[in-house]
N, C-alpha and C positions, 0 to 999 in steps of 0.2 A: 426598411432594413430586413424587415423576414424575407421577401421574397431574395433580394439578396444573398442571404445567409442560406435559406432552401436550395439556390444554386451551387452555394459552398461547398455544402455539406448537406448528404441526402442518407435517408434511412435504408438499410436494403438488407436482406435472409442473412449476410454472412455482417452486416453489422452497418459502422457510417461510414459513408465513402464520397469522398470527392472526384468530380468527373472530370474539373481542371487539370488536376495532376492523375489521373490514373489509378489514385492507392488507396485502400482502407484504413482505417486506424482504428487498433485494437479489436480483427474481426474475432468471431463465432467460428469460423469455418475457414479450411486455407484457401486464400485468394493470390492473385499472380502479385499484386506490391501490397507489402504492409508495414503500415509505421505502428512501433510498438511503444508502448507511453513507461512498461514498466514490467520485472520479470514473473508477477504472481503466476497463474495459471489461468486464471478467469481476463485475462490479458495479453497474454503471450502464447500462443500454441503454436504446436508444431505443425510444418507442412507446406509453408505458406513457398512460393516459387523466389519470392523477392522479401528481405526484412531491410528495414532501417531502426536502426536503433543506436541506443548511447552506447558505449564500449564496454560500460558495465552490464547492461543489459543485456547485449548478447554473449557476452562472458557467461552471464548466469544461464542462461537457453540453453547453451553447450555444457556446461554443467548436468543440467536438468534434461535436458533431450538428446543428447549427447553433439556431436560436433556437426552432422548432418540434418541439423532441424531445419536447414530452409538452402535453397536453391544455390541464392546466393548473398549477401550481408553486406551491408552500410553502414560505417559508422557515424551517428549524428555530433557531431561535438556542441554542447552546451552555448546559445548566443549566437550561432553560425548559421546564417539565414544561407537554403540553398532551396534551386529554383527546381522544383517538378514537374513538367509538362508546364500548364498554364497557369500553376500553383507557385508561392512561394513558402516554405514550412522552416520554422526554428522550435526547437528540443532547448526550452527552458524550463532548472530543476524546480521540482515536486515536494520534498523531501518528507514522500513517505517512505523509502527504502533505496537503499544502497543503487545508483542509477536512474532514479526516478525522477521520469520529466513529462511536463507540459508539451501540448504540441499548439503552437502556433500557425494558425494559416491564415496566407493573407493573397487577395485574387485582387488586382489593379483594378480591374471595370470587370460590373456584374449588369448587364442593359442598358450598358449607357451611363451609369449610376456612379458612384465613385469606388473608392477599394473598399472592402471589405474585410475585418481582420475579425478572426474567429478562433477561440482558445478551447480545445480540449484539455481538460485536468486530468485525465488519469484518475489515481488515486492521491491525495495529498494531505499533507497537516501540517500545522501551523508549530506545533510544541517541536521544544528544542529536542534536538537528536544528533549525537554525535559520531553518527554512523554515516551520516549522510549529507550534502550539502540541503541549505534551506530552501525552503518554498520561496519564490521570486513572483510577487503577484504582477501579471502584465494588462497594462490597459486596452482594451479591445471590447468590438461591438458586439457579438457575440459569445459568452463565455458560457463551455457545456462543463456541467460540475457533477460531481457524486456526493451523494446524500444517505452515505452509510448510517450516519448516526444524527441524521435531519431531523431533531424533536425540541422544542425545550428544554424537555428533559435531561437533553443528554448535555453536561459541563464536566470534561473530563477535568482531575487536578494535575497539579505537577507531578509530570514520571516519576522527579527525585524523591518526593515525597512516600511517593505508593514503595520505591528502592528500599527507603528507610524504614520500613514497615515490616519490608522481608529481611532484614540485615535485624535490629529489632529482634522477631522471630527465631532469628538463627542463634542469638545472644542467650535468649531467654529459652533455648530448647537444644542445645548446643550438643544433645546424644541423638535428636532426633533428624533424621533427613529431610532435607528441602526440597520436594517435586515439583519444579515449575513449568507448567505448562506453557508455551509459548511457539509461534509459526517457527516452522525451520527458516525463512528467507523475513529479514528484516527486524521483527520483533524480539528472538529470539539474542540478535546480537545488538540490539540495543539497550536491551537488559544488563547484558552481558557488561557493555559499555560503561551505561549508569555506574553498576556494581563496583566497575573500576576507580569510577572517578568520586565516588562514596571512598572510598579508601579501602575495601575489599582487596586483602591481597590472597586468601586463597587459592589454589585449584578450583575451578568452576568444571565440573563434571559433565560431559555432554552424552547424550542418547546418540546412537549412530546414526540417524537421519538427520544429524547436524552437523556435522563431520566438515562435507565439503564445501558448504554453504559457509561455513564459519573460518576456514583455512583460507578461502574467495577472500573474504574481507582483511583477517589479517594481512593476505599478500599486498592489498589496496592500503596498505597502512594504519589499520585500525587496530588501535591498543585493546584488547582483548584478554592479554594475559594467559598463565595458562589455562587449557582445554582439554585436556586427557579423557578419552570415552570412554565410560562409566562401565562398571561390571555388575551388577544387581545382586547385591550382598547385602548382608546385614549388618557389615562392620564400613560400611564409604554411610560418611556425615558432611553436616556443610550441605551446599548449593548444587544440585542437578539438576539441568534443566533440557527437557523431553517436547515433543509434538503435544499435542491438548491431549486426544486420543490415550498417549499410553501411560496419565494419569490414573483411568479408569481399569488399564490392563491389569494383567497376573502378572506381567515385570512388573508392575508398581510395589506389591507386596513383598517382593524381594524383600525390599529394604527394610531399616530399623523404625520401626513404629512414623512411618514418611507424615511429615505436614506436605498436604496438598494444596498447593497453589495456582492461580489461573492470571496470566497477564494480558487482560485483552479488554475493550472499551463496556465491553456486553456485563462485564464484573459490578458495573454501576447498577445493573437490574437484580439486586438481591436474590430473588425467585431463582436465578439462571444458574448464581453458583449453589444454591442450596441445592438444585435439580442434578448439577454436574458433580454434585458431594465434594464441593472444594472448600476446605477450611482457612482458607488467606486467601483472597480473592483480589487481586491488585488489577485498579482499574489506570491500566496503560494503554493507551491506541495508537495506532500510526496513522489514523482516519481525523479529520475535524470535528470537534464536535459544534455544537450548534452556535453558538457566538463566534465561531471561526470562519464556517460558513456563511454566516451574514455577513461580517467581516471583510472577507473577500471579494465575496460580489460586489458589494458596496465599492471596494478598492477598483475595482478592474474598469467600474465604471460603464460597464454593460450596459447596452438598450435593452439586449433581448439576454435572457436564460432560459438554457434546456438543461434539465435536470434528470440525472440516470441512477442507477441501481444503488436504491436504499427508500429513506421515508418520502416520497418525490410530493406529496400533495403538500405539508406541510410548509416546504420552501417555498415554492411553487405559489401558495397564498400569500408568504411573507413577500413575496418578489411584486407582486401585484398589487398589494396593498401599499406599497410605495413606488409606484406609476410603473414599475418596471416589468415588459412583457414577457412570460415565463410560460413554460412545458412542462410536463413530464415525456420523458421519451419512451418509457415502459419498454426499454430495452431487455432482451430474454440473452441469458447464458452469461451475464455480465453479477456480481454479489461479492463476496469476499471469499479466497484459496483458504483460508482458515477458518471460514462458516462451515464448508465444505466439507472440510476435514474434518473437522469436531464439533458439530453441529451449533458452534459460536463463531466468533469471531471478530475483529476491528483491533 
């Protein structure tokens, strides 16, 4: 089966690429075809001569890079096996974030050998999110995972729970402002989401780098509520929620005496929000955490795992320790758009 899946799927400067069909998937660097798994940035760049991707996805690329980010665009529709060169690829959902899909590929004969089916994840998680369709675990011989939050350690809880903690908070603090920090694409509106379906019926206040990213969604149908962009005063109370970054800024002071909040997987590492001075620290991820990722493997029923950017040796042992053959791919340029951003992230 490796040499098989090596023919699949090959390591190369601008990322992994199949030679059957011609395309990269999810490169580093713009190449002439790429299929895209999901709209972060450590995922989707601009430039590239040929994109495929889900409808949301490149809805959000043109948002974010504007209407010119790629040569020219394919929409993949979710379950719709279509045939690339000597390839076959299906765009089955992820649901880490609004658009977010698996890529499926599968080569008839690889030496003589039988087909081969091989599953890139993207980015994915398992916890409910109503922002986005769910993860669809698929059975296949190769499946390449991400292992953002790959430890033992890491069990995130129920989102609604960590919701009830800021709601909670806002009860018990009802003159002081709620800063929460959250990615502008995905986490930010599923917060937002929770918030609603807690019974929040407020104005939810948004920072301007949330703006169009959050209007995307509503147009997609997601109940949201209202959103009106924040003014940094000392008279706006209740719920605002910001990039991680301008928790720490001089707009943050604006406001009245702000409780600062952080929604992201890394909130589990106490040390991290004590470091980022965040006094409500809500551990929300859109990443697996570690019983999720075993989880899945186990589902998909894999021979072989390659594992990419996050804890990779940790799986990686779990995978082999139960006959299963496994990698890390020590893939470069690939982490989390909200590590990046705010030196945390998931």
């Amino acid at each position: 089966m490796a040499s098989r899946a090596a023919d699949l799927l090959t390591l190369t400067p601008q990322g992994l690429y199949c030679p059957a069909g011609g395309f990269h998937v999810d490169p580093v660097r713009p190449v002439e075809r790429a299929l895209i798994t999901h709209g972060h940035s450590d995922h989707a760049r601009f430039g590239h001569r040929h994109v495929m991707a889900t409808r949301e996805t490149l809805a959000i690329m043109a948002i974010r890079y504007g209407a010119d980010f790629a040569g020219t665009t394919q929409e993949a529709v979710p379950g719709e096996v279509v045939r690339i060169g000597g390839a076959s690829v299906c765009f089955v959902p992820a649901g880490h974030v609004l658009g977010s899909a698996q890529i499926l590929i599968e080569q008839g004969a690889c030496r003589g050998q039988g087909a081969c089916r091989l599953v890139v994840s993207g980015d994915y998680k398992r916890g409910r999110d109503p922002t986005c369709l769910p993860f669809e675990p698929v059975r296949c011989d190769v499946f390449i995972t991400e292992a953002t939050f790959g430890l033992p350690v890491f069990r995130h809880p129920d989102a609604r729970d960590e919701v009830a903690k800021l709601l909670e908070s806002v009860a018990l603090f009802p003159d002081r402002t709620h800063l929460v920090g959250a990615y502008a694409l995905g986490k930010a509106q599923r917060v937002m989401a929770l918030l609603r379906e807690a019974g929040y019926g407020e104005p939810i206040r948004l920072h301007g780098a949330m703006e169009r990213l959050t209007e995307f969604y509503k147009a997609e149908g997601i109940a949201l509520g209202e959103t009106p962009k924040v003014a940094a005063d000392r008279a706006v109370k209740g719920i605002v929620i910001c990039p991680p970054s301008a928790i720490q800024d001089l707009w943050a002071r604006r406001f009245a005496d702000p409780v600062t909040a952080f929604a992201s997987g890394w909130m589990r590492v106490r040390a991290r929000a004590r470091q980022k001075g965040v006094e409500l620290p809500l551990v929300i991820s859109d990443h697996c955490d570690w019983d999720d990722l075993c989880r899945t493997i186990a589902e998909t029923q894999a021979e072989e795992v390659w594992v990419t950017h996050g804890q990779e040796d940790a799986l990686v042992h779990w995978c082999r320790s139960r006959g299963i053959r496994a990698r890390p791919l020590n893939l470069l340029g690939y982490g989390d758009e909200e590590a990046d951003a705010a030196g945390e992230g998931g």
